[in-house]
N, C-alpha and C positions, 0 to 999 in steps of 0.2 A: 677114256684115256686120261691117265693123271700121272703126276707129275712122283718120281719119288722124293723122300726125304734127302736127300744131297742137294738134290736141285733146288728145292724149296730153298732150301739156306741161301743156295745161291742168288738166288730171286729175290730172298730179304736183306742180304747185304747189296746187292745192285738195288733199291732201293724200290723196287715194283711193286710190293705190296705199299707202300704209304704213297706213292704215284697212287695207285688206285683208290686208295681211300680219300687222296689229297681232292681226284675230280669228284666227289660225291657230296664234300665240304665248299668246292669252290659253288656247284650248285648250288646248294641252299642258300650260301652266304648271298647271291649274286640276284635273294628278292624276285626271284620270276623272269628277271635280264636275259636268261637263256631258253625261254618260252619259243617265242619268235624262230629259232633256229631249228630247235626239235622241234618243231610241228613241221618247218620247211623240209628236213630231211624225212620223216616220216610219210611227208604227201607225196616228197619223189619216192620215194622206196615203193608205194603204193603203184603210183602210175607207171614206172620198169615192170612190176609185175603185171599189170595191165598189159602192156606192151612184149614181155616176154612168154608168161603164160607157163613157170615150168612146176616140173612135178616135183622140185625139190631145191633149195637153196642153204648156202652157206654164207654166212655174216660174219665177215674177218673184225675180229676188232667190236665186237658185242656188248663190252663194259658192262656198266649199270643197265641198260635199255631204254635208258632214255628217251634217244634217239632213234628206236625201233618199234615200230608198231607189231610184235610179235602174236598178240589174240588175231589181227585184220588181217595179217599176213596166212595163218596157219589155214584161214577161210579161202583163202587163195592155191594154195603150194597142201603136197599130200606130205613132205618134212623137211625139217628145219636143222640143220647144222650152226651151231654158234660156238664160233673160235676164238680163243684168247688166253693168252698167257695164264691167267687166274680167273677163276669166277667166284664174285662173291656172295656168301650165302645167300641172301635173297634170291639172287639170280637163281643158284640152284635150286631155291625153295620152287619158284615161279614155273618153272621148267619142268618140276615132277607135279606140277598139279596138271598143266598146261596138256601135257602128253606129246608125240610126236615130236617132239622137240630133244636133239642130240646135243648134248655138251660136250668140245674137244678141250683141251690143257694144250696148248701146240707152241709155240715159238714161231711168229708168222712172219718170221724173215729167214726163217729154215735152216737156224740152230746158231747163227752168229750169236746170240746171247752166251752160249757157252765157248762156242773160239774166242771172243772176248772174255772172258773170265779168265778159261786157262793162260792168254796172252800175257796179261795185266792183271791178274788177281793178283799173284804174289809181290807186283811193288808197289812201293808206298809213298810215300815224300819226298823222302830221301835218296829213294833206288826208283826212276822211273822208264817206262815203254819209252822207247827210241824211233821204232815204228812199226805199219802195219804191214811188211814186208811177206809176214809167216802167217797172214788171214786170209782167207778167200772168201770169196762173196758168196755162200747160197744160195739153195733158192726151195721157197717151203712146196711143200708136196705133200699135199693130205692124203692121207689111207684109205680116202674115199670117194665117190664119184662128186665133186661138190656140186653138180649141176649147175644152178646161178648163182657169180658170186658175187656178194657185196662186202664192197672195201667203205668201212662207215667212221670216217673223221680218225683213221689210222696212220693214211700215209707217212705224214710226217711226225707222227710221234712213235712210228717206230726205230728211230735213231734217237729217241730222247735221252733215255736212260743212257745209253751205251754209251752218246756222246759225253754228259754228263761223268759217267765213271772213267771213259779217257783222259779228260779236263782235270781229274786227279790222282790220275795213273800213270801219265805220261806227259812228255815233253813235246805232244805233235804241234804243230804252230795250227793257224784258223785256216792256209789252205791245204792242208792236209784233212783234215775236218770237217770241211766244205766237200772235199772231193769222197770222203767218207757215205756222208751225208748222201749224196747224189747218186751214190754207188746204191745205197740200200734203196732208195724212190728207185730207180733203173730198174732195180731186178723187182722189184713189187708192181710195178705195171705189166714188165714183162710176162709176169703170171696172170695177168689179169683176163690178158690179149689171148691170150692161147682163151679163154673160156667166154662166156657171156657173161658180162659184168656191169657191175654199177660201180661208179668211183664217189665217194662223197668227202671232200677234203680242200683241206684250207687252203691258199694261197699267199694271201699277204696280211699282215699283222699292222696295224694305223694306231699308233701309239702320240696319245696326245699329253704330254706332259701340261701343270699347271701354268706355266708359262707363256705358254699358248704354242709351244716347237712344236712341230709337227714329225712324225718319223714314220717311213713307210718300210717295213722291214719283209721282204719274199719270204716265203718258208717253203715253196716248189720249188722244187731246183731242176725241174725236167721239161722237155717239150711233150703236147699232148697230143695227141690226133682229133682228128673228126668225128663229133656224137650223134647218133639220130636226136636222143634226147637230150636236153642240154637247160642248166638255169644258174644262177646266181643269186646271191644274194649275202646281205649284212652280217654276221652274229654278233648281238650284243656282249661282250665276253668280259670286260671289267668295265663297268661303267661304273661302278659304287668304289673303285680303285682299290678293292679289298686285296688285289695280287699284288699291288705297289701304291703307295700311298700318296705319290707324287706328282702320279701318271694315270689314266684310264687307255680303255686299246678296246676297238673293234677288230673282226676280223674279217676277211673277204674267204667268202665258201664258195666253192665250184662243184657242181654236180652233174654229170655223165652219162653216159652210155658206152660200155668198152667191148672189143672182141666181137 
């Protein structure tokens, strides 16, 4: 499943293609700082399959692979579904040598990318969105049986972009924004719950300026239920302050069991 050329465009003026190139650069730049985090999602991804045992999974939110053990896993699972917005050559490379292994092109908040576009594509500076009066919330639905799903360090950055192109598209104030925000996590759990799932995803952002201020900033905006499996931990995510030069920021990751 791929994406046609309209949409593309649209993808590269919402600014998705250099988002994804931008995390493949913050990687390298970041020295090995993000070692620690993928290995920790990696060995949970491992142990759910452990625990689950299915004959097939799907990986919302796949990116680079990082963060996925896809050779470990395929020894596990008889195939592999990996979803996202774009994949980048590599990825593609990896995947036809790999085998079993299914690439979707999907919109994993089930097509808001596009009722935003049509909303606010057309204003600019000058002429902006008033509000989201005329958007509904989706809700994505894959063409195919996903068996187990994992949600891998998505949740909250699938409001990134959109929010972002709101912020110059429109006139919404920050609680409108927030309640945007919360709307999209809602309905991306709610899909989760209906399946067997793994959730792997931020929480809280610890932003420590040179000064020594401290700023604990949420990026969950929802309540979670009860996990069998359940862990936490660190991600080193700017410590070399290459994302702001002012400021370094760890991140608080939560990892799951859903549905």
């Amino acid at each position: 499943m791929t994406h046609s050329l309209t949409y593309r465009r649209i993808l590269s003026r919402m600014g998705y293609y250099a988002y994804q190139n931008g995390l493949i650069y913050n990687h390298l730049n970041q020295e090995g700082g993000w070692d620690g985090h993928l290995a920790c999602c990696r060995n949970f991804i491992m142990k759910t399959l452990e625990y689950y045992k299915p004959s097939r999974v799907t990986v919302l939110g796949s990116g680079w692979l990082l963060d996925l053990p896809l050779a470990e896993m395929l020894e596990k699972t008889e195939m592999i579904y990996l979803a996202d917005i774009v994949h980048p050559p590599e990825v593609i490379r990896q995947a036809g040598e790999l085998g079993r292994v299914v690439l979707v092109e999907q919109d994993i908040t089930g097509g808001l990318i596009e009722e935003i576009w049509n909303a606010a594509g057309n204003f600019s500076f000058f002429r902006k969105l008033k509000s989201l009066g005329s958007i509904s919330m989706p809700e994505f639905v894959p063409a195919f049986d996903p068996g187990v799903v994992i949600s891998l360090n998505i949740l909250t950055q699938l409001e990134s972009r959109l929010v972002e192109w709101l912020k110059k598209r429109s006139d919404l104030g920050e609680e409108q924004l927030l309640s945007f925000r919360k709307s999209i996590q809602e309905k991306h759990i709610e899909f989760l719950l209906k399946n067997k799932s793994v959730l792997i995803t931020d929480y809280e952002e610890v932003v420590t300026k040179k000064t020594g201020e401290v700023n604990n900033i949420s990026t969950l905006l929802v309540t979670l239920p009860q996990s069998h499996l359940r862990e936490e931990w660190t991600w080193d995510f700017d410590l070399t302050g290459h994302e702001n030069y002012n400021s370094k920021s760890v991140i608080k990751v939560l990892a799951m069991t859903l549905g």
